[in-house]
One Martini backbone bead per residue (centre of mass of N, CA, C, O) as a GRO file, in nm:
protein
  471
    1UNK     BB    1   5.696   3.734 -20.233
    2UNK     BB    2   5.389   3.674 -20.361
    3UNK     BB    3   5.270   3.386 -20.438
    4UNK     BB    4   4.984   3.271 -20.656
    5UNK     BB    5   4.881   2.988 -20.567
    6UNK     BB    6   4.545   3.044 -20.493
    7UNK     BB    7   4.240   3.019 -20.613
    8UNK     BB    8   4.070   3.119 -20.381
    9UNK     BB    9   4.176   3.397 -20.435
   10UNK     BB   10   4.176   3.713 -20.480
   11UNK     BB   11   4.287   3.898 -20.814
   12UNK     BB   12   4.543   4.113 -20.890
   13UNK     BB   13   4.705   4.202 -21.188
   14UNK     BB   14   4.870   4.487 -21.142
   15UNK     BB   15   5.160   4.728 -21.213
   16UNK     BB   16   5.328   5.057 -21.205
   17UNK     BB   17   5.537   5.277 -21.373
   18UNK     BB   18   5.741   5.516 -21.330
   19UNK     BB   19   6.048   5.754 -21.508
   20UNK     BB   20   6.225   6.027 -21.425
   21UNK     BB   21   6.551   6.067 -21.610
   22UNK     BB   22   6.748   6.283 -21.774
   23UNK     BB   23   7.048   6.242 -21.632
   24UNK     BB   24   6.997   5.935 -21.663
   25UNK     BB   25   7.174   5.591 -21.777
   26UNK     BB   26   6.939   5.394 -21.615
   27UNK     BB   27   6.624   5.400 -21.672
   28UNK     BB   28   6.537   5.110 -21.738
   29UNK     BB   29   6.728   5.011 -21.464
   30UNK     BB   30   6.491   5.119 -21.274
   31UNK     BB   31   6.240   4.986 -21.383
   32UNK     BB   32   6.322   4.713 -21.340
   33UNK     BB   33   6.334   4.736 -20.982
   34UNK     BB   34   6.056   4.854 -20.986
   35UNK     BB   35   5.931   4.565 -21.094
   36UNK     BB   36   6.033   4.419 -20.862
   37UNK     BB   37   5.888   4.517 -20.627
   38UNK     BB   38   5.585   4.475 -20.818
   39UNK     BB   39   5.549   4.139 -20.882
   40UNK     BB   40   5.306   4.081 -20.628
   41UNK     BB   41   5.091   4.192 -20.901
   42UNK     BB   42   5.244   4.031 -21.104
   43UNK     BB   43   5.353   3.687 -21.357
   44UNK     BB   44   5.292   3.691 -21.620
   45UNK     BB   45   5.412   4.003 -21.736
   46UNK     BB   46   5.660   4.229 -21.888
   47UNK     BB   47   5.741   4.550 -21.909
   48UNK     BB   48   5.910   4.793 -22.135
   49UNK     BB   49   5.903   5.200 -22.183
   50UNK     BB   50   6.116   5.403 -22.371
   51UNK     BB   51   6.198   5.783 -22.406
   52UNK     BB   52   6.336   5.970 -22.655
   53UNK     BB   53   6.253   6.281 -22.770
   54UNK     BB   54   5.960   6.116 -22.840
   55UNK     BB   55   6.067   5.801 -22.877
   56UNK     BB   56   5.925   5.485 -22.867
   57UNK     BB   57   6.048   5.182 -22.667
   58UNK     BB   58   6.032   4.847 -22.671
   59UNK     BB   59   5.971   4.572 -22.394
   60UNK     BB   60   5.792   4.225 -22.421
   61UNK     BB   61   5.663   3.982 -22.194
   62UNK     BB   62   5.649   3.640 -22.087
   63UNK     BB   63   5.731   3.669 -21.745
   64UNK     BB   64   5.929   3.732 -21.520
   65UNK     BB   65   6.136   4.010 -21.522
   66UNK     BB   66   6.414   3.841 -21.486
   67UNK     BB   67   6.270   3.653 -21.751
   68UNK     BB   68   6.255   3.915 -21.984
   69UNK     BB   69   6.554   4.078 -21.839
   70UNK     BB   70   6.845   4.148 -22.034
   71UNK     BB   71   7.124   4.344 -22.010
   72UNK     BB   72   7.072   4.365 -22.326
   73UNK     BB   73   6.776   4.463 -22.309
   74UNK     BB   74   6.842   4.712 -22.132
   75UNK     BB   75   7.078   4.845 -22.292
   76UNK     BB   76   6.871   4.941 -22.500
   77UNK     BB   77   6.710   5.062 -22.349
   78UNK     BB   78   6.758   5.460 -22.426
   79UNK     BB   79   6.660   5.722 -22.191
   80UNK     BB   80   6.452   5.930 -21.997
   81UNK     BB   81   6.210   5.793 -21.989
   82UNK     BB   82   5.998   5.533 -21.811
   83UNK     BB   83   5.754   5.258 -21.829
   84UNK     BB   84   5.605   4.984 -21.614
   85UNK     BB   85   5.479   4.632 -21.643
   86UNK     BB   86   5.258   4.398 -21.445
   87UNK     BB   87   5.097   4.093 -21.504
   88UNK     BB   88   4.745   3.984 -21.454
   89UNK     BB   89   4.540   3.753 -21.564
   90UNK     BB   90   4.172   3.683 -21.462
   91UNK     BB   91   4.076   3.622 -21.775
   92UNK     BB   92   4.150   3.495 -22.035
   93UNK     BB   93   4.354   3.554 -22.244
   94UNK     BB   94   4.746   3.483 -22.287
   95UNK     BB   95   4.906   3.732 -22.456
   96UNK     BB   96   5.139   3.940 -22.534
   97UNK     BB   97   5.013   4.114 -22.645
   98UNK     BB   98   4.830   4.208 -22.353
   99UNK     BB   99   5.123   4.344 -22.304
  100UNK     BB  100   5.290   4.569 -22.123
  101UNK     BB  101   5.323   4.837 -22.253
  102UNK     BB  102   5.126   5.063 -22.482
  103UNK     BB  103   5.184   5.150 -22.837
  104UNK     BB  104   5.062   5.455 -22.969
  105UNK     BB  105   5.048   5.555 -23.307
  106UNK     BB  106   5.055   5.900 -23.451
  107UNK     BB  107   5.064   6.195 -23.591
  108UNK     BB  108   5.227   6.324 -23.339
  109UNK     BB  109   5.300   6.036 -23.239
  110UNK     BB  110   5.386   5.895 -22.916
  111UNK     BB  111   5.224   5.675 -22.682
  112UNK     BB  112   5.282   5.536 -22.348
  113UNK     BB  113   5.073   5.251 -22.155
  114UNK     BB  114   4.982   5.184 -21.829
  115UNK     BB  115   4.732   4.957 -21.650
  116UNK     BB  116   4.553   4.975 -21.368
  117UNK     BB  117   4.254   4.782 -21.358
  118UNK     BB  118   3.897   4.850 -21.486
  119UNK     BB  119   3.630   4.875 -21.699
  120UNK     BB  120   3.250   4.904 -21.727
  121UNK     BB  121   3.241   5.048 -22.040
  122UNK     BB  122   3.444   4.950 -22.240
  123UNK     BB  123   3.288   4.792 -22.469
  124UNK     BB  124   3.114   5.035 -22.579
  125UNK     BB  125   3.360   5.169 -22.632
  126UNK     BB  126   3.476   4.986 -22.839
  127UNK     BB  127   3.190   4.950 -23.079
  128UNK     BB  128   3.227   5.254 -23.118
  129UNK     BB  129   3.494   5.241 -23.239
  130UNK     BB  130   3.452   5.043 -23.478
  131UNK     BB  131   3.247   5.158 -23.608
  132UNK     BB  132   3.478   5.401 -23.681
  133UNK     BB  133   3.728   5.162 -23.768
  134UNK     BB  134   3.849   5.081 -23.557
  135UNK     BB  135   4.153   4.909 -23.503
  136UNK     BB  136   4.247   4.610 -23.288
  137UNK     BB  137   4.493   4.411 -23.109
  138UNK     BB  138   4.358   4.343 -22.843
  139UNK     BB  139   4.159   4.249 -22.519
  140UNK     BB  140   4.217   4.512 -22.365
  141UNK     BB  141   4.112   4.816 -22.204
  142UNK     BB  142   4.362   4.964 -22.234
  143UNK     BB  143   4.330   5.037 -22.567
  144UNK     BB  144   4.105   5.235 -22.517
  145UNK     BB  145   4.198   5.423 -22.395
  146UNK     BB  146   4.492   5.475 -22.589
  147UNK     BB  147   4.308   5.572 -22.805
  148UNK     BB  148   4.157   5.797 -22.722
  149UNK     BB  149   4.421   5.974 -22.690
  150UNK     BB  150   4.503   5.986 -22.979
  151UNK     BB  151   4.247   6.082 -23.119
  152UNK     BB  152   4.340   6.385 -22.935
  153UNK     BB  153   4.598   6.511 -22.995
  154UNK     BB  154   4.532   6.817 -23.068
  155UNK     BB  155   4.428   6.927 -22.764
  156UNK     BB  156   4.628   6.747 -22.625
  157UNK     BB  157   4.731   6.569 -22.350
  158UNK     BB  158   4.583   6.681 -22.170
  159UNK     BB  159   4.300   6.690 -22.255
  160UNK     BB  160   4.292   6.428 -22.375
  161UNK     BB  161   4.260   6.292 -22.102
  162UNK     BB  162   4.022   6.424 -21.971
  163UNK     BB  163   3.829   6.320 -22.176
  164UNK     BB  164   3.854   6.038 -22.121
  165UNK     BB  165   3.768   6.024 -21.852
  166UNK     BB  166   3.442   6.147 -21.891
  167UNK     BB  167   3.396   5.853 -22.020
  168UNK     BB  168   3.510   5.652 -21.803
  169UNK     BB  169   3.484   5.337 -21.608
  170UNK     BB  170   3.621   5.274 -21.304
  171UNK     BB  171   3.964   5.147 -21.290
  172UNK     BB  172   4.262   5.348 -21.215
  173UNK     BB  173   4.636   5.358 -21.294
  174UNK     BB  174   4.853   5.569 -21.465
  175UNK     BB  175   5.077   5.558 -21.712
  176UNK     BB  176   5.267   5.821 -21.930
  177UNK     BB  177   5.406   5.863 -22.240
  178UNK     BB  178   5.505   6.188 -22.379
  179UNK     BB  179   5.735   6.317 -22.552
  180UNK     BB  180   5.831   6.449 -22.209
  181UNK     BB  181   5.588   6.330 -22.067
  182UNK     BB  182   5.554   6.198 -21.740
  183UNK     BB  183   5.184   6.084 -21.635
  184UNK     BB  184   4.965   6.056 -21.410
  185UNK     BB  185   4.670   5.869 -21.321
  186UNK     BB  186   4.362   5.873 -21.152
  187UNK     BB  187   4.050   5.751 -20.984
  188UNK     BB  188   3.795   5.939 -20.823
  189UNK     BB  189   3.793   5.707 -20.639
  190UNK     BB  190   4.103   5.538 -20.603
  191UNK     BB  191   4.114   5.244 -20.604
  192UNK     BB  192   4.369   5.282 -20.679
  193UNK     BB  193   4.721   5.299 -20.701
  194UNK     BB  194   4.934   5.589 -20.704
  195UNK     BB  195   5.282   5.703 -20.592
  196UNK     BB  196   5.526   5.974 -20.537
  197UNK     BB  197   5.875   6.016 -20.608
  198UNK     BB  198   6.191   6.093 -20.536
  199UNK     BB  199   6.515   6.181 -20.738
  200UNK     BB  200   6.805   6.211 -20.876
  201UNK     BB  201   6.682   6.390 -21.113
  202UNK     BB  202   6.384   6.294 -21.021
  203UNK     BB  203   6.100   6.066 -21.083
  204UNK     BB  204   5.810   5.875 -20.937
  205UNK     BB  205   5.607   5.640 -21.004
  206UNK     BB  206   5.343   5.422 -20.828
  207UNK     BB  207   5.151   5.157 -20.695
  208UNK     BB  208   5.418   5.161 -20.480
  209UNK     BB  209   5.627   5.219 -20.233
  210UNK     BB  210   5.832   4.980 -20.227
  211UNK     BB  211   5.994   5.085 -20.486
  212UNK     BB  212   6.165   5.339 -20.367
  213UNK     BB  213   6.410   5.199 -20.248
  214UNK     BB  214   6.560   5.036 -20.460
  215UNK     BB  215   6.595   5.333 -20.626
  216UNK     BB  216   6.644   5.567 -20.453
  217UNK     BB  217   6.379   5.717 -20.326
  218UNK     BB  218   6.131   5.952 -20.213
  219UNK     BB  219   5.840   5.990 -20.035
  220UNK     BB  220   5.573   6.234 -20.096
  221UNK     BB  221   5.289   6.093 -20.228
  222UNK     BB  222   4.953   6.087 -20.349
  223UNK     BB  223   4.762   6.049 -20.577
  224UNK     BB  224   4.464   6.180 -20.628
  225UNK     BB  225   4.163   6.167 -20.652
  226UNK     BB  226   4.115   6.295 -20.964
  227UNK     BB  227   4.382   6.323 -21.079
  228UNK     BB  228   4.682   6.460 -21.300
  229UNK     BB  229   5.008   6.412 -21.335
  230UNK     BB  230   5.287   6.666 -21.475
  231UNK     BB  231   5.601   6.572 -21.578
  232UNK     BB  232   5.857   6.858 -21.646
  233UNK     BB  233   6.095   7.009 -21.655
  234UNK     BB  234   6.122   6.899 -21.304
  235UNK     BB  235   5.830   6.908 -21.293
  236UNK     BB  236   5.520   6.948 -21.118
  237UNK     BB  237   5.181   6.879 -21.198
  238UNK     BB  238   4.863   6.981 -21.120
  239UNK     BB  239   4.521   6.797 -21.209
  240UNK     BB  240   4.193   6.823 -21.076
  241UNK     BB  241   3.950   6.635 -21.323
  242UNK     BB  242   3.801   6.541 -21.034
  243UNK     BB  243   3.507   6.584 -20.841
  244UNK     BB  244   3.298   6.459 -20.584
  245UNK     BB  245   3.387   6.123 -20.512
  246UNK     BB  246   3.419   5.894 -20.389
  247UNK     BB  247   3.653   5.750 -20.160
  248UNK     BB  248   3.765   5.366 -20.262
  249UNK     BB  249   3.955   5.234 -20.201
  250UNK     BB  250   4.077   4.883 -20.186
  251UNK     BB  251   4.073   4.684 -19.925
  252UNK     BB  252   4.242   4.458 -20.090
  253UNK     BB  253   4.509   4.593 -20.018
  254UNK     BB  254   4.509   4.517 -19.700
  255UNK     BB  255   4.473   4.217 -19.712
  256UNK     BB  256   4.675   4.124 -19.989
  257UNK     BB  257   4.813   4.269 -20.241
  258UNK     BB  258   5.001   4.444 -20.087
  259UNK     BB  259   5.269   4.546 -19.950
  260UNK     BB  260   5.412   4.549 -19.586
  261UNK     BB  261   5.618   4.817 -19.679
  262UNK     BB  262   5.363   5.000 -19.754
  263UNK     BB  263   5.204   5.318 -19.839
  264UNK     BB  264   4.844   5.399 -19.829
  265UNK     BB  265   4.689   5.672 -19.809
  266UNK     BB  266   4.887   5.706 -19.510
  267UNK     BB  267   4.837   5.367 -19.434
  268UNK     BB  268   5.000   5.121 -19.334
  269UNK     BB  269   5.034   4.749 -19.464
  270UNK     BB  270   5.123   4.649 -19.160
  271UNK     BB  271   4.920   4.754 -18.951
  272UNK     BB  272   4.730   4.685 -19.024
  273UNK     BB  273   4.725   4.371 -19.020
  274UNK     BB  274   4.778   4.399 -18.729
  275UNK     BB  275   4.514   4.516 -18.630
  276UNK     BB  276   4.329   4.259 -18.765
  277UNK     BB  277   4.429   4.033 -18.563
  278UNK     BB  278   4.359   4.200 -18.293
  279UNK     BB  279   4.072   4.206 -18.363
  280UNK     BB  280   4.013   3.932 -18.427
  281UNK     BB  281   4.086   3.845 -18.117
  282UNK     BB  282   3.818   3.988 -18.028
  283UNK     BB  283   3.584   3.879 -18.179
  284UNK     BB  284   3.768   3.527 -18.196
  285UNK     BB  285   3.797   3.375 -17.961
  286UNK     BB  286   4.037   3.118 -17.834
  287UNK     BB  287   4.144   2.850 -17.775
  288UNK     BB  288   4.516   2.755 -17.773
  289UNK     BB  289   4.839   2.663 -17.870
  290UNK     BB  290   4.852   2.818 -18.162
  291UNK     BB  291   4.988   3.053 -18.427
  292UNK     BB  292   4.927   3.059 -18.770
  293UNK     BB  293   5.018   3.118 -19.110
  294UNK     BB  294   4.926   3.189 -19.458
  295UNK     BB  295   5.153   3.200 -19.662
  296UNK     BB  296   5.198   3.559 -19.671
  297UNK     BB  297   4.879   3.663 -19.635
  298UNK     BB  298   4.863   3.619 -19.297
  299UNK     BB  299   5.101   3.671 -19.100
  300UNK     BB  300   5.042   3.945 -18.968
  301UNK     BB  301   4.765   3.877 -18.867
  302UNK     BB  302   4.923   3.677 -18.671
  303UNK     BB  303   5.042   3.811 -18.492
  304UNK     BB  304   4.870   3.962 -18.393
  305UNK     BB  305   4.678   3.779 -18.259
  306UNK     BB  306   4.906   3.685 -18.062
  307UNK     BB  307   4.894   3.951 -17.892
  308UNK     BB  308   4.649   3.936 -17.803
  309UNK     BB  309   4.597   3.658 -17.699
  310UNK     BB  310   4.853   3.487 -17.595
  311UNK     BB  311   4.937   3.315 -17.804
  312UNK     BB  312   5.165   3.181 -17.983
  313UNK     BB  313   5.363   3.195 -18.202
  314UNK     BB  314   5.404   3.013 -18.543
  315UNK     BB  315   5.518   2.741 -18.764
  316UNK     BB  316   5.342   2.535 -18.965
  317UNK     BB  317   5.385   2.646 -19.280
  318UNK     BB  318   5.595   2.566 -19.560
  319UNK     BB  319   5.717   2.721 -19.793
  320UNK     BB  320   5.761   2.697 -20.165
  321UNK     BB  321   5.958   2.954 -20.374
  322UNK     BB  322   5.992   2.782 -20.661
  323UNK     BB  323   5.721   2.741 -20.734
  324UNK     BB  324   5.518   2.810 -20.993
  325UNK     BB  325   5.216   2.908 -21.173
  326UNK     BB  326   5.242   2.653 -21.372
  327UNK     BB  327   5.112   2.432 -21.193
  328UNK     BB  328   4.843   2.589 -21.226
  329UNK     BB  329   4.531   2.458 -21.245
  330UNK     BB  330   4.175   2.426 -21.321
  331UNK     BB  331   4.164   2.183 -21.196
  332UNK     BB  332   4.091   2.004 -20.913
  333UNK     BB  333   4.347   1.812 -20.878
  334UNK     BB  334   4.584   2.012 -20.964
  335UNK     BB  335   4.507   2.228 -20.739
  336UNK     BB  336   4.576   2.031 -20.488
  337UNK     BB  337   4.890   1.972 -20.593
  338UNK     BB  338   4.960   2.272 -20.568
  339UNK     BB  339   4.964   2.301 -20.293
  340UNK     BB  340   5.163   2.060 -20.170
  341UNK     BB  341   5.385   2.213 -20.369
  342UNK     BB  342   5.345   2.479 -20.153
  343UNK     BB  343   5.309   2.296 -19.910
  344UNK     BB  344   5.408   2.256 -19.557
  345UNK     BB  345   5.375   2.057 -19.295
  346UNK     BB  346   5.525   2.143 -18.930
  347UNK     BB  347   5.459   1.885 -18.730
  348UNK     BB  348   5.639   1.987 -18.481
  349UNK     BB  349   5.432   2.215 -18.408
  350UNK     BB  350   5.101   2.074 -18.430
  351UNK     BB  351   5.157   1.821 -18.295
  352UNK     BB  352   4.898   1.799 -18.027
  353UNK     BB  353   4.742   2.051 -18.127
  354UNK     BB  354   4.585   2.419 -18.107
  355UNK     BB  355   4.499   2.573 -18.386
  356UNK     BB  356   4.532   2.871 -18.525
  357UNK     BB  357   4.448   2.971 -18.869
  358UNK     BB  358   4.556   3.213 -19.034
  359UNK     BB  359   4.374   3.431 -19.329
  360UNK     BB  360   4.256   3.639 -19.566
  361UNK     BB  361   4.082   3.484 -19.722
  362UNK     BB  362   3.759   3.318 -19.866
  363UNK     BB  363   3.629   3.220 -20.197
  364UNK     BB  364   3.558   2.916 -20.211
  365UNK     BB  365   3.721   2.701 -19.998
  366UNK     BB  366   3.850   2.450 -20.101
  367UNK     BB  367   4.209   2.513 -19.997
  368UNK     BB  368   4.145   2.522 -19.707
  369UNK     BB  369   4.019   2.216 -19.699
  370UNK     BB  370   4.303   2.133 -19.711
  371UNK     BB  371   4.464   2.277 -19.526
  372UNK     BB  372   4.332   2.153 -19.290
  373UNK     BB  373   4.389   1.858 -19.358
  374UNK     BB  374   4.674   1.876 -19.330
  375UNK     BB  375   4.711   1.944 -19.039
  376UNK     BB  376   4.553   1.686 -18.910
  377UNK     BB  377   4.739   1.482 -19.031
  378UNK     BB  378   4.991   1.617 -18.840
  379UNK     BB  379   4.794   1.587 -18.547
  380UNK     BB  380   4.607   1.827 -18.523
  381UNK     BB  381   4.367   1.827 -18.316
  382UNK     BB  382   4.285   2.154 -18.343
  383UNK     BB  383   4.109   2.375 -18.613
  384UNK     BB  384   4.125   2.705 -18.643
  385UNK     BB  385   3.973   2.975 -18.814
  386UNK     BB  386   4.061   3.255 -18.912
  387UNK     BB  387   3.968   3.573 -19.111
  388UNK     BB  388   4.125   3.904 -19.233
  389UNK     BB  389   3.797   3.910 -19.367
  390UNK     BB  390   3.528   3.919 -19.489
  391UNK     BB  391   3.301   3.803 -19.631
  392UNK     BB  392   3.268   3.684 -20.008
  393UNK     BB  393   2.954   3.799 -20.171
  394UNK     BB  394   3.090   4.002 -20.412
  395UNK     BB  395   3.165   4.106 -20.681
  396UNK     BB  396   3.405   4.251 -20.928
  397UNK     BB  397   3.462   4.550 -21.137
  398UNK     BB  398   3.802   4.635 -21.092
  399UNK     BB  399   4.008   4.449 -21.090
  400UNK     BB  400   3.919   4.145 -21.013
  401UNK     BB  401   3.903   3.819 -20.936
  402UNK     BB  402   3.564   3.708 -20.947
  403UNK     BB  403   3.344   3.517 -20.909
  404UNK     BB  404   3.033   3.420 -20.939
  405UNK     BB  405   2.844   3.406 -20.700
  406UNK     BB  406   2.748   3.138 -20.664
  407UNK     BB  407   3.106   3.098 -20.614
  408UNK     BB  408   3.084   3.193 -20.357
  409UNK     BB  409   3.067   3.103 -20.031
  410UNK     BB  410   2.944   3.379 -19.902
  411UNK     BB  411   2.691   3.387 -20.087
  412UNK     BB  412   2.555   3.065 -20.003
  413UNK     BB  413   2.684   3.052 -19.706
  414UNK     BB  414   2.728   2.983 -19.409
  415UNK     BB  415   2.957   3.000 -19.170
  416UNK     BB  416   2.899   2.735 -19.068
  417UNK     BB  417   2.928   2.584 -19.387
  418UNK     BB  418   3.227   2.666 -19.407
  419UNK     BB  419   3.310   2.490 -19.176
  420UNK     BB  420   3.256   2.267 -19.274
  421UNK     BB  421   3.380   2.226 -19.559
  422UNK     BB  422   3.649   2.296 -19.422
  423UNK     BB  423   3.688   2.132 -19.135
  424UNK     BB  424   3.653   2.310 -18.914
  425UNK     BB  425   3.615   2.374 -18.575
  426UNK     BB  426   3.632   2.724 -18.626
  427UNK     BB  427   3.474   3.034 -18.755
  428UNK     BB  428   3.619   3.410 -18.760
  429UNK     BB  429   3.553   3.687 -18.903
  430UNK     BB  430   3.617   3.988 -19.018
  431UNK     BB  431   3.469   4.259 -18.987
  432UNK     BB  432   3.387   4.567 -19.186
  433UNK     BB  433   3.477   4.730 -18.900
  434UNK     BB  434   3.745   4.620 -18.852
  435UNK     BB  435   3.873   4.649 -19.128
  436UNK     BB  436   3.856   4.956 -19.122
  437UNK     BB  437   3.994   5.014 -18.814
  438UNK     BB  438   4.257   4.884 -18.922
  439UNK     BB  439   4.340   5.127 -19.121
  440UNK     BB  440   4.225   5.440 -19.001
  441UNK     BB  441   3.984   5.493 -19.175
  442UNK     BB  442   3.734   5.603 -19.345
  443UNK     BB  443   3.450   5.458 -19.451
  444UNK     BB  444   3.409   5.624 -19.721
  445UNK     BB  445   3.761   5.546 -19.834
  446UNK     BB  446   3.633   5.225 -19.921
  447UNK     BB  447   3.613   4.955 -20.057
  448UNK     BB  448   3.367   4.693 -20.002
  449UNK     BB  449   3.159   4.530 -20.185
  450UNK     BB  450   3.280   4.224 -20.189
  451UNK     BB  451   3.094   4.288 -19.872
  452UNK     BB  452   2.858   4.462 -19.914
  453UNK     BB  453   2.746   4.571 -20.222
  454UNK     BB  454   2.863   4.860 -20.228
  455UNK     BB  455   2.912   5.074 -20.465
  456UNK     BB  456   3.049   5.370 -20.592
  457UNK     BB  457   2.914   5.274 -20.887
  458UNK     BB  458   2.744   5.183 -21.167
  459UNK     BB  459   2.700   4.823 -21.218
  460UNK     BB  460   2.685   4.569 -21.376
  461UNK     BB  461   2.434   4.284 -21.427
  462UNK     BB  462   2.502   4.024 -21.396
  463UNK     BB  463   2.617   3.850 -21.680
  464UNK     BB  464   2.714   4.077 -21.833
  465UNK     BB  465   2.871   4.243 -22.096
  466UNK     BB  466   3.072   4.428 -21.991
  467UNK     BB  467   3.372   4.259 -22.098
  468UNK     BB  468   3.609   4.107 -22.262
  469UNK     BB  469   3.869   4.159 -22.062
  470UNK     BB  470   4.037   4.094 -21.783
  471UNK     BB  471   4.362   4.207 -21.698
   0.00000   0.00000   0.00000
């Protein structure tokens, strides 16, 4: 599991499951298996919501999967479908009211709704819906869709979410049970992952395909962009909502986010990252003595790194894998401490050596200057930075937590300039074209925004009042 230690670092929110189990007794105790697994998309808030005939019962709360739910309350989720979310929260505040999954009940029965994503035009129809009387409960985009769709019950639900698709604007991956199905939808960008696995007597929806070991599926495909499958019936429908969008998963899937046991829209996220280490080390060779990776989400592309080089890969920085959250503050002060209580090096590896370290990207460059400086302590003569993935330049508006540009170190200064910051011997990110390349994906099927300012749609204006909270 990834701890999001880092403040340095680009944060996505959540994760999102479904669980289609009409003859299974432990359909709630399968969604909770499958949140284990998609831990390390969010670690703020936990929830399931279970389906009985149409009826639908949850609990969330506050904390990690297996903090939030005990043996006493998964017995009680007691139902056919199953949908459970784990969550991020990346700017506003965080209440359980703003845990997912959400239910909205209507004259028509009750829908519950878990959302991977952020939408761009959130606010205005919120702004929209209150005019019209409606009162909201939370502050997050998610109860916008949600509304939206109980408000057209009457259309049907498959009607009822196609509407509300043609209406919002943004990314999403959705996971959805009404009456007796359950309903995945992807935003016709793909920007979010969603794919399905089968097990017996059922099917699942997921973030991520490694959740599909843990309970025991068997990973069939992806949802397509554009797309929204309706599990009903022991069967698979699929509604193709929405055509001739630009592909652009985000690439900081591959970067980052996704756990390196995936596979997204066909290609493995750990081939990815040792493909980005082997690029990297052709576009940034260095002499050095040893490659260490900032765990855990830069060590496969230092392995990479280090069998392109044929410099010896080995372990520099010793994570403690038992802190978590709490301990991290916004002031500068805590932010550091944070970093030192959460790493250490391993002297006796570094020490009077030439180290390449090898990390998936730098956002602030703060933790980074940290991390330089714990080396150096440590008595390595030089610290070479690599980063794989390119300088980021620009916000992401699609449920990335990015600072305003003036606060990117990528956009405000030159490689030279973060090099001093940081305090590196010398800094060589991977290029746009190297970090596509190592997808083996089209250039085309990619959102790199983050790094290119390339949009696939348009977003508000710097500074604008897009949304009242990233979820």
């Amino acid at each position: 599991m990834y701890n999001r230690f880092d403040l340095d670092k680009l944060k996505e929110e959540c994760g999102v499951i479904g669980i289609y189990a009409p003859n299974a007794k432990n359909t709630s105790q399968l969604a909770y298996f499958g949140l284990h697994a998609l831990q390390h998309r969010g670690q703020e808030s936990a929830g399931i919501a279970i389906n009985k005939g149409g009826q639908v019962h949850y609990y969330k709360e506050m904390g990690l999967v297996q903090e939030v739910f005990s043996d006493e309350i998964i017995e009680r989720l007691q139902g056919d479908i199953a949908i459970g979310h784990v969550r991020y929260s990346t700017t506003g505040e965080s209440y359980v009211t703003n845990a997912q999954p959400l239910v909205v009940h209507h004259k028509g029965g009750a829908l519950a709704l878990a959302h991977n994503g952020n939408l761009v035009n959130a606010n205005t129809i919120r702004e929209e819906l209150e005019d019209e009387g409606v009162i909201f409960q939370t502050s997050i985009d998610s109860e916008v869709i949600a509304t939206m769709i109980a408000r057209q019950h009457k259309e049907g639900i498959e009607n009822a979410i196609k509407n509300t698709m043609k209406q919002i604007r943004g990314s999403y991956a959705l996971v959805i049970t009404c009456g007796e199905k359950l309903i995945g939808v992807r935003d016709p960008n793909g920007l979010r992952p969603l794919c399905i696995g089968k097990m017996d007597g059922g099917y699942v929806l997921s973030s991520e395909s490694c959740a599909f070991n843990v309970i025991g599926a068997e990973f069939i495909r992806d949802v397509e962009p554009g797309e929204m499958v309706i599990i009903e019936n022991h069967e698979i429908k699929s509604i193709q909502y929405s055509v001739g969008e630009k592909k652009a998963l985000c690439s900081f899937e591959f970067v980052y986010f996704a756990r390196p046991d995936s596979v997204l829209d066909g290609q493995s996220v750990y081939v990815s990252r040792r493909n980005a280490g082997k690029i990297l080390a052709k576009e940034h060779p260095i002499e050095a003595d040893l490659v260490i990776a900032v765990p855990d989400s830069g060590t496969v592309a230092a392995i990479g790194y280090a069998q392109q080089s044929n410099i010896p890969f080995g372990e520099g920085l010793i994570k403690n894998r038992y802190v978590g959250r709490t301990f991290i503050q916004p002031d500068q002060k805590m932010r550091e401490r944070s970093v030192r209580l959460k790493l250490n090096v391993l002297k006796e590896n570094v020490a009077g050596k030439r180290i390449v370290m090898v990390d998936d990207s730098i956002v602030r460059g703060t933790t980074s200057r940290q991390i330089v400086d714990l080396l150096k302590g440590a008595g390595a003569t030089e610290v070479h930075v690599r980063v794989c993935s390119p300088p980021v330049r620009y916000s992401c508006y699609f449920g990335i937590d990015t600072p305003t540009r003036k606060n990117l170190v990528g956009a405000v200064n030159s490689v030279e300039e973060i090099r001093e910051m940081i305090g590196a011997d010398s800094l060589g990110y991977l290029s746009i074209e190297g970090l596509i390349a190592s997808t083996s994906m089209e250039e085309c099927s990619l959102c790199s925004a983050c790094f290119s300012g390339d949009y696939p749609m348009e977003v508000p204006k710097q500074g604008s009042k897009y949304l009242f909270e990233k979820r």
